[in-house]
C-alpha positions as CSV (number, residue, x, y, z in Angstrom):
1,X,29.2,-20.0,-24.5
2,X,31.4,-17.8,-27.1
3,X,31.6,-13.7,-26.2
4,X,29.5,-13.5,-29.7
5,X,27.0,-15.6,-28.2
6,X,26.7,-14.1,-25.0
7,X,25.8,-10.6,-26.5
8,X,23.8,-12.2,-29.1
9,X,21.2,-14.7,-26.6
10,X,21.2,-11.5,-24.4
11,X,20.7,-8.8,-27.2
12,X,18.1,-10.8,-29.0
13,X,15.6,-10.9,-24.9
14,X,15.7,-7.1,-24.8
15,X,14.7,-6.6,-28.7
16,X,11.7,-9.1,-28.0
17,X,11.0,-6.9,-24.8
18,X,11.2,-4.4,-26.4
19,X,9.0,-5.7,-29.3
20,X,5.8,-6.0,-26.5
21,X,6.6,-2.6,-25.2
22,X,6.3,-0.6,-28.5
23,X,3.1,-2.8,-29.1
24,X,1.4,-1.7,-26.2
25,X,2.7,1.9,-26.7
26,X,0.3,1.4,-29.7
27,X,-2.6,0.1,-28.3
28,X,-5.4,2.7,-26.4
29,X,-4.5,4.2,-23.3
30,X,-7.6,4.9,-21.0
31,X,-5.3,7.8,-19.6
32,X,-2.1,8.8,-20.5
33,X,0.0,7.9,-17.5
34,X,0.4,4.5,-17.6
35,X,1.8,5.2,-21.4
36,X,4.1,7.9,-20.1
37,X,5.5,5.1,-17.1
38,X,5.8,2.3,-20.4
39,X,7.6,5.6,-22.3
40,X,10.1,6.0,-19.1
41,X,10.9,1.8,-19.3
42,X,11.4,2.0,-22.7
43,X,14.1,4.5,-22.3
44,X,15.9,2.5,-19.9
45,X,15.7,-0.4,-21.8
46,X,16.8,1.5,-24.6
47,X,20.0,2.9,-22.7
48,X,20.2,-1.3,-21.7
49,X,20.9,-1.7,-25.8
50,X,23.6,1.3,-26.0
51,X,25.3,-0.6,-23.1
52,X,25.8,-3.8,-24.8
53,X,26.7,-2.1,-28.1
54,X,29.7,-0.5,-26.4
55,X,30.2,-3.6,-25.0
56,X,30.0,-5.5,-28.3
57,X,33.0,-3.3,-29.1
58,X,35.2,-4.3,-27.0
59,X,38.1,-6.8,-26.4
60,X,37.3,-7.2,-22.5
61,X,35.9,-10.0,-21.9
62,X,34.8,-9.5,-18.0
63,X,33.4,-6.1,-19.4
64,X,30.9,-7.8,-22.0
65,X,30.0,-10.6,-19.1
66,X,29.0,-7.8,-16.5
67,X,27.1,-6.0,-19.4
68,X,25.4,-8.7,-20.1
69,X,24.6,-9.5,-17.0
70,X,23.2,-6.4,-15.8
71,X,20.9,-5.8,-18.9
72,X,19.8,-9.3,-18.3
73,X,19.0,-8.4,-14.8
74,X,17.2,-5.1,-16.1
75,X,15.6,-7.2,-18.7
76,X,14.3,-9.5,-15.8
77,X,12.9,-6.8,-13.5
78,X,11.2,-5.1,-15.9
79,X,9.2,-7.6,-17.5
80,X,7.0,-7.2,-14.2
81,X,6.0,-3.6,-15.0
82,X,5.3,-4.0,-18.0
83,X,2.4,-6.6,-17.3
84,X,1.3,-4.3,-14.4
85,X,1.3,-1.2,-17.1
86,X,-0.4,-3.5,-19.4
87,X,-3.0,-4.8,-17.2
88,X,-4.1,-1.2,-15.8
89,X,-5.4,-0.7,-19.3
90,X,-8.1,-2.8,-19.0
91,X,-11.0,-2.6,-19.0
92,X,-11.8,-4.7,-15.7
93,X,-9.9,-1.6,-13.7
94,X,-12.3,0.9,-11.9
95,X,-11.2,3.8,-13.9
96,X,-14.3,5.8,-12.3
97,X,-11.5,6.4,-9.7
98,X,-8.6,6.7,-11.1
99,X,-9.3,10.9,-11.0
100,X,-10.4,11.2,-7.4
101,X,-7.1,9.0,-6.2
102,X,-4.8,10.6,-8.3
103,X,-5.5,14.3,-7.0
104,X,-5.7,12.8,-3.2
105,X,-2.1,11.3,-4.1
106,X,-1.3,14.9,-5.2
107,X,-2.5,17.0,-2.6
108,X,-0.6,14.1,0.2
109,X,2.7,14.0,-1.7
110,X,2.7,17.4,-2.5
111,X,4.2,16.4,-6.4
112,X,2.9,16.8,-9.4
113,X,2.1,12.8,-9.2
114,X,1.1,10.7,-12.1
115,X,-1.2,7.5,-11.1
116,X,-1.4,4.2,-12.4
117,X,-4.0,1.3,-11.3
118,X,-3.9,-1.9,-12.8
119,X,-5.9,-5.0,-11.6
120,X,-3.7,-7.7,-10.7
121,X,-3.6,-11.4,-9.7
122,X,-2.9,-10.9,-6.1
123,X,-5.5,-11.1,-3.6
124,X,-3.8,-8.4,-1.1
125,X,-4.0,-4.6,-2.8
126,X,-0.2,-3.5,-3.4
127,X,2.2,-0.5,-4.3
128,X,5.8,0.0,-5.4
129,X,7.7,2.4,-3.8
130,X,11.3,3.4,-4.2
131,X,11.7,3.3,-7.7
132,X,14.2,5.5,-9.4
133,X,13.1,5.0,-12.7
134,X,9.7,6.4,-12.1
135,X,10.1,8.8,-9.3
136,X,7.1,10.8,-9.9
137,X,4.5,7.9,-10.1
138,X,2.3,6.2,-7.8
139,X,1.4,2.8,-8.6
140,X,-1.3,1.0,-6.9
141,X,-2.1,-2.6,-7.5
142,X,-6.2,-3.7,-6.9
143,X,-7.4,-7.8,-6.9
144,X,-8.5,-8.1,-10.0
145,X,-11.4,-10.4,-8.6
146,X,-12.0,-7.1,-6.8
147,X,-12.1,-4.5,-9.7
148,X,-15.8,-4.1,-9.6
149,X,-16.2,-3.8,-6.0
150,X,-16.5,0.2,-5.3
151,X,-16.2,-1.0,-1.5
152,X,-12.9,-2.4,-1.5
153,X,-11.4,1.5,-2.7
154,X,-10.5,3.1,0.9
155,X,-7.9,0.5,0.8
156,X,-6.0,2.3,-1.8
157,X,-5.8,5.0,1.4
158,X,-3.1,2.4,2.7
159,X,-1.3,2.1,-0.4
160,X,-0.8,5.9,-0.4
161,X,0.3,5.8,3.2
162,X,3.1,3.4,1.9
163,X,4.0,6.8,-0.8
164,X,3.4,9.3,2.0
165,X,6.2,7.5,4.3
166,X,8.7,6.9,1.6
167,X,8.4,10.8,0.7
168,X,8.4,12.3,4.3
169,X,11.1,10.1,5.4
170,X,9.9,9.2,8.5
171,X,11.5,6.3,8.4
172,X,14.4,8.5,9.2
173,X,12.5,10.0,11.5
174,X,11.4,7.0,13.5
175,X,14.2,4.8,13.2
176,X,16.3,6.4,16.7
177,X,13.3,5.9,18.5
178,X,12.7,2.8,18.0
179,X,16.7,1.8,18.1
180,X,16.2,2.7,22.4
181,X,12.7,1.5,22.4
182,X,14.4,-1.9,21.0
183,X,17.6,-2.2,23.1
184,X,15.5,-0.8,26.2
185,X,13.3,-3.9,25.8
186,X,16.9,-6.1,25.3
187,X,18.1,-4.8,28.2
188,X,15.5,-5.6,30.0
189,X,15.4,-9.2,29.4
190,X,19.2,-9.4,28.9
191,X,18.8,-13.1,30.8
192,X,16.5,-14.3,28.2
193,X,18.6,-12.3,25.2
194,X,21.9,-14.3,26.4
195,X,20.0,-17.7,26.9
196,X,18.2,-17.5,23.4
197,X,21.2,-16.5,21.6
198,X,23.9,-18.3,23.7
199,X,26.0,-15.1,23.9
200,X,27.3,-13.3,26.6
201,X,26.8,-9.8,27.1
202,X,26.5,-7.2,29.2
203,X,23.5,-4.9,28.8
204,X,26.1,-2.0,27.8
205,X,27.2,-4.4,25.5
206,X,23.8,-4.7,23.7
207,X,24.2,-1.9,21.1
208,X,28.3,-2.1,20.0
209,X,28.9,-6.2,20.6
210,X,28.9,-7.2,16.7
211,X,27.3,-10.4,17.6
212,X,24.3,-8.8,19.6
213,X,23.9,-6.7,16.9
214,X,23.7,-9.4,14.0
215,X,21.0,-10.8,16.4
216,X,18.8,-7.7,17.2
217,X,19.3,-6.4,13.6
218,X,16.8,-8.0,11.7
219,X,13.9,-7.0,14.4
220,X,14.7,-3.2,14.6
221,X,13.9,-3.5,10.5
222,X,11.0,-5.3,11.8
223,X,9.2,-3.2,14.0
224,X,10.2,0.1,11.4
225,X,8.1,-1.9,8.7
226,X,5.5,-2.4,11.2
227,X,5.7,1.4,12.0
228,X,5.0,2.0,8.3
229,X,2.4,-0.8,8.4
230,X,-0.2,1.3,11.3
231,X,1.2,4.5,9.6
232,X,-0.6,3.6,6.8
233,X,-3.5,1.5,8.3
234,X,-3.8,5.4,10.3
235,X,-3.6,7.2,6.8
236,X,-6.7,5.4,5.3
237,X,-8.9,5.7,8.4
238,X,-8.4,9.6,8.2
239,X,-8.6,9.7,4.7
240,X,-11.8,7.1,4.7
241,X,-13.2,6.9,7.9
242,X,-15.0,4.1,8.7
243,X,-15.6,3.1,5.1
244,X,-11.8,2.0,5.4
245,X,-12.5,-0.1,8.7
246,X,-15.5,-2.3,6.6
247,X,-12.9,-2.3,3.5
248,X,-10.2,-3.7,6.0
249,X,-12.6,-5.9,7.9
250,X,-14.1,-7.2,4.2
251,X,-10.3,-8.3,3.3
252,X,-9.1,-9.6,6.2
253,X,-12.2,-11.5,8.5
254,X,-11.9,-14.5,6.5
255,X,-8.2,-14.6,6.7
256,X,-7.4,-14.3,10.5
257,X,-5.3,-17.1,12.5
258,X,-2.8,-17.1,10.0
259,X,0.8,-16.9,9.9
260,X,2.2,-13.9,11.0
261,X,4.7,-11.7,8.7
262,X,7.1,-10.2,11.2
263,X,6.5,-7.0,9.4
264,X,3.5,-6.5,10.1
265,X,1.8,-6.3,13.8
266,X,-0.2,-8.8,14.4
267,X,-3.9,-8.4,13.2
268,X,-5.7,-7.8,16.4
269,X,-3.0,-4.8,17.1
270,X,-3.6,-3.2,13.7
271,X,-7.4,-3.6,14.4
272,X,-6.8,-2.1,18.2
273,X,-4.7,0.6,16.7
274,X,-7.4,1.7,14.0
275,X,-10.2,2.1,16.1
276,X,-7.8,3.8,18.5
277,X,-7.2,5.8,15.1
278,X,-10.8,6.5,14.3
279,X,-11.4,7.5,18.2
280,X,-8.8,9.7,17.7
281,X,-10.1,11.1,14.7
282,X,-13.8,11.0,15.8
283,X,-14.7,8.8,13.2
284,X,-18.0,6.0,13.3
285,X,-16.2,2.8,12.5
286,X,-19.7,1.5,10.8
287,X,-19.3,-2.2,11.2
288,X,-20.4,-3.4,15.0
289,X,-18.0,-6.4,14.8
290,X,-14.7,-5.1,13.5
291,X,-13.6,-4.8,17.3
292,X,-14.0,-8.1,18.3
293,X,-12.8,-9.6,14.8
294,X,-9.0,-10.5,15.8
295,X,-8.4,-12.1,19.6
296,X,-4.8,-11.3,21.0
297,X,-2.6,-14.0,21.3
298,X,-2.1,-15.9,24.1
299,X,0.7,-14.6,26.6
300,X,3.6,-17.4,27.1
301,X,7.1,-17.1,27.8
302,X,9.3,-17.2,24.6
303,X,10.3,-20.5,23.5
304,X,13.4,-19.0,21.3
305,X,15.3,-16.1,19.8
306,X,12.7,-15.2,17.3
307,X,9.7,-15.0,19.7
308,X,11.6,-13.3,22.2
309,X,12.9,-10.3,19.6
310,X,9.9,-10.1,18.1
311,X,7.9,-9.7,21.2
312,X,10.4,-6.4,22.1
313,X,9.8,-5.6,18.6
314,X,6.2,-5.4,19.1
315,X,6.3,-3.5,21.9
316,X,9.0,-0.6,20.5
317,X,6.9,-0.5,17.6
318,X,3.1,0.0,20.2
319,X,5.0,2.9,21.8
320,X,4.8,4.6,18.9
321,X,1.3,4.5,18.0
322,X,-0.3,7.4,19.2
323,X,2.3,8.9,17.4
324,X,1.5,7.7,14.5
325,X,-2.0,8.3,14.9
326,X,-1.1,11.9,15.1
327,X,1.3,11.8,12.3
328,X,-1.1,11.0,9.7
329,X,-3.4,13.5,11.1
330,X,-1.2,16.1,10.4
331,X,0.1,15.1,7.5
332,X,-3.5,14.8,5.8
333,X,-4.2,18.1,7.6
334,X,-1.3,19.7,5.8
335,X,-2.7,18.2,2.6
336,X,-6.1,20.2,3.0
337,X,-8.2,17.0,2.9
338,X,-11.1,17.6,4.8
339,X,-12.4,15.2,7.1
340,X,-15.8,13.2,6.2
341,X,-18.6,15.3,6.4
342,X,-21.4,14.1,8.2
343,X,-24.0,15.9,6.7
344,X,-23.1,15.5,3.3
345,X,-22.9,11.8,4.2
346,X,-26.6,11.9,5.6
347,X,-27.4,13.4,2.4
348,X,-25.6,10.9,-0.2
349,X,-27.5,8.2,2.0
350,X,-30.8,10.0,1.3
351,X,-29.8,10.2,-2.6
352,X,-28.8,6.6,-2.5
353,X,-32.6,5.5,-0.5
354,X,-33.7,7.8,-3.6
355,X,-31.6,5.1,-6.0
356,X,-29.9,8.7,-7.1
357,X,-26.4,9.1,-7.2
358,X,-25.2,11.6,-4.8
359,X,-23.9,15.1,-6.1
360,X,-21.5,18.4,-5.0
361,X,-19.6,15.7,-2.2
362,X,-16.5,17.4,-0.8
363,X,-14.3,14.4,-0.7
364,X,-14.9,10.9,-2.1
365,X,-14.9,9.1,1.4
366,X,-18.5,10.8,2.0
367,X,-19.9,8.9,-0.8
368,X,-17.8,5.6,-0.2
369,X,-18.7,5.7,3.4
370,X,-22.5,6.5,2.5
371,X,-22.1,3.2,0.3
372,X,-20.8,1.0,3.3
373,X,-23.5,2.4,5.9
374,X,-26.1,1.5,2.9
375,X,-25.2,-2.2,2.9
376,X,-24.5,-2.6,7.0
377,X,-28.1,-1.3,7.9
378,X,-30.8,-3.8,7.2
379,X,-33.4,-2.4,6.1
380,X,-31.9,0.1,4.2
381,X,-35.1,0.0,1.3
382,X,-38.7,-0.6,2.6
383,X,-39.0,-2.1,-1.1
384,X,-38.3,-5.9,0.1
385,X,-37.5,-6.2,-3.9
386,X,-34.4,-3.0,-3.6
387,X,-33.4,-4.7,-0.9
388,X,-33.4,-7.9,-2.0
389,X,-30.6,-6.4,-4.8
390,X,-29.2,-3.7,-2.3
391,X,-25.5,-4.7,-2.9
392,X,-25.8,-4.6,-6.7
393,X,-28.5,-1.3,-6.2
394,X,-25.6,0.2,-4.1
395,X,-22.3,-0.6,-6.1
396,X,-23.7,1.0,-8.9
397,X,-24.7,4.4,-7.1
398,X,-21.5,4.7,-5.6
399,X,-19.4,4.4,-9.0
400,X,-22.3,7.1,-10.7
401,X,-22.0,9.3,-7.6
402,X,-17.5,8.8,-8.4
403,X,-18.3,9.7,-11.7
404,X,-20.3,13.1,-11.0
405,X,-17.9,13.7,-8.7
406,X,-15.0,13.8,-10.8
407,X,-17.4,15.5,-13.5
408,X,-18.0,18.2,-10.7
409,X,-14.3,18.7,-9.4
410,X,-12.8,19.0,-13.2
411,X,-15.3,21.9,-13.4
412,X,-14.2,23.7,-10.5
């Protein structure tokens, strides 16, 4: 391919991006922060075409490759936020709660944070964090199956966890303690390290020996994404109570006995951990099974390196959960969000018996707790015909009761 060519192919796929961006810059926006997001890609996109005209001018021809190649790659990676900004403006979203989340994501983060919520293809909720481009926005990703159900919103108290981390650092914080925690559990199967791995080390060899630490590596990363992983599971069960343990349990109780992600712990240690979160917290859990929904796994020696590593990574990362328990305590302490309020819960259940929406809440967990307890007790009406439709009678209170809320906090 000629130099001309090159600029000209890669030129001609960020014009046409940027064709689809200025059209949906033109379209409706039901709030103006997923436009504002679109506005910051443009610009970036825009800086991508200034780069390959300076390029354009010049004789060197590694200069125009590497140009090319880079605004190809920011060409690439951006095509993916624009379909998430696009998709968040419609109409499928639950915009209803788009105001309660975004001043919860405030008051955590402590920013002047803009929120964007799209519905997306993906049956797990998601977020983005790290993103230099948009470093004052929270972007949280609902299944778009899902965009109706009101229930399934105390999840988006996880996704915020995955913001709170990333902007406390505790990462940073975590990481030395779970370094010992990890070569502490090395150590002390230094036999079954050396047999896995087929090196030979000494147990003060464990944390400077370059090939021990190629080994171990991968797993320290491991159990700090799992830290982050009950960090956040902790966040929405404060933020939610037990309205998050039925929106966990709803997501995840058909989808046990899967693969594991070494991220993540394993799902009956993030289901021990929550209710060891809402105890902590003295929160109801609401559903009667969620405790016996995940059985642990079966204790047998390691058959190889991965097992082995991952099985001390487990176990640096469960020394730290009552930490982290308390850490999002505090943190949503520090935030000023209230804990659930039983008798404002009592009395949104009373409205919702009343088929009223619920008014003058203090947080929006009272009413999406209220809506969980609705549909867990049978009989909730004495009408057999309200009961009959309880789900659909219920999912509509709860978005009316959102929307008076957000009516009522505006006007504070």
């Amino acid at each position: 391919m000629s130099r001309r060519e090159l600029v000209t192919f890669t030129r001609q796929q960020l014009l046409a991006l940027l064709a689809e961006v200025n059209g949906i810059l033109g379209g409706e926006f039901p709030y103006e922060h997923s436009r504002d997001a679109l506005k910051e890609l443009k610009k970036k996109l825009v800086e991508c075409g200034d780069q390959l005209d300076t390029a354009e001018r010049s004789s060197d021809l590694a200069l125009i490759e590497s140009t090319c190649s880079t605004v190809a790659e920011e060409i690439q990676w951006s095509i993916g936020y624009v379909g998430f900004f696009l998709r968040s403006t419609n109409v499928r979203n639950a915009f209803e709660a788009w105001g309660p989340l975004l001043r919860l994501a405030r008051r955590l983060l402590r920013l002047n944070s803009k929120l964007v919520i799209s519905s997306e293809w993906e049956f797990s909720p998601f977020t983005f964090i790290g993103l230099s481009a948009f470093p004052d926005f929270v972007f949280i990703g609902l299944p778009a199956p899902e965009s109706s159900n009101p229930f399934l919103l105390p999840i988006a108290g996880h996704e915020l966890g995955h913001n709170v981390w990333a902007n406390e650092k505790l990462a940073d914080k975590y990481q030395p303690v779970i370094l010992s925690k990890l070569l502490d559990g090395i150590r002390s199967q230094l036999k079954d390290f050396c047999t896995h791995t087929g090196l030979t080390v000494s147990a003060s060899e464990i944390a400077t020996n370059m090939f021990a630490v190629t080994e171990w590596l991968p797993f320290l990363n491991y159990a700090i994404e799992q830290c982050q992983e009950v960090f956040c599971d902790c966040l929405g069960t404060r933020l939610f109570g037990g309205s998050y343990i039925c929106a966990f349990e709803y997501l995840l109780a058909p989808h046990t006995g899967g693969v594991r992600a070494a991220t993540y712990p394993s799902d009956f240690d993030r289901t021990q951990t929550i209710i060891a979160a809402a105890n902590a917290y003295n929160i109801s859990p609401i559903s009667s099974t969620f405790a016996n929904m995940c059985a642990p796994s079966p204790s047998v020696p390691p058959k190889n390196r991965d097992e082995l590593l991952l099985g001390i990574a487990d176990a640096a990362r469960a020394s730290l959960n009552d930490e982290l328990i308390r850490e999002a305590d505090i943190l949503t302490g520090k935030a000023g969000v209230s804990e659930p309020n039983d008798d404002l819960i009592k009395k949104c259940l009373k409205r919702f018996q009343q088929i009223s929406p619920a008014e003058t809440m203090s947080e929006i967990s009272e009413i999406l707790i209220a809506g969980w307890l609705s549909v867990k007790t049978v009989p909730f009406y004495p009408d057999p015909k309200h009961e009959e439709q309880k789900h659909t009678l219920i999912s509509e209170l709860v978005w009316k009761s959102i929307e008076v809320f957000e009516i009522e906090q505006r006007l504070k």
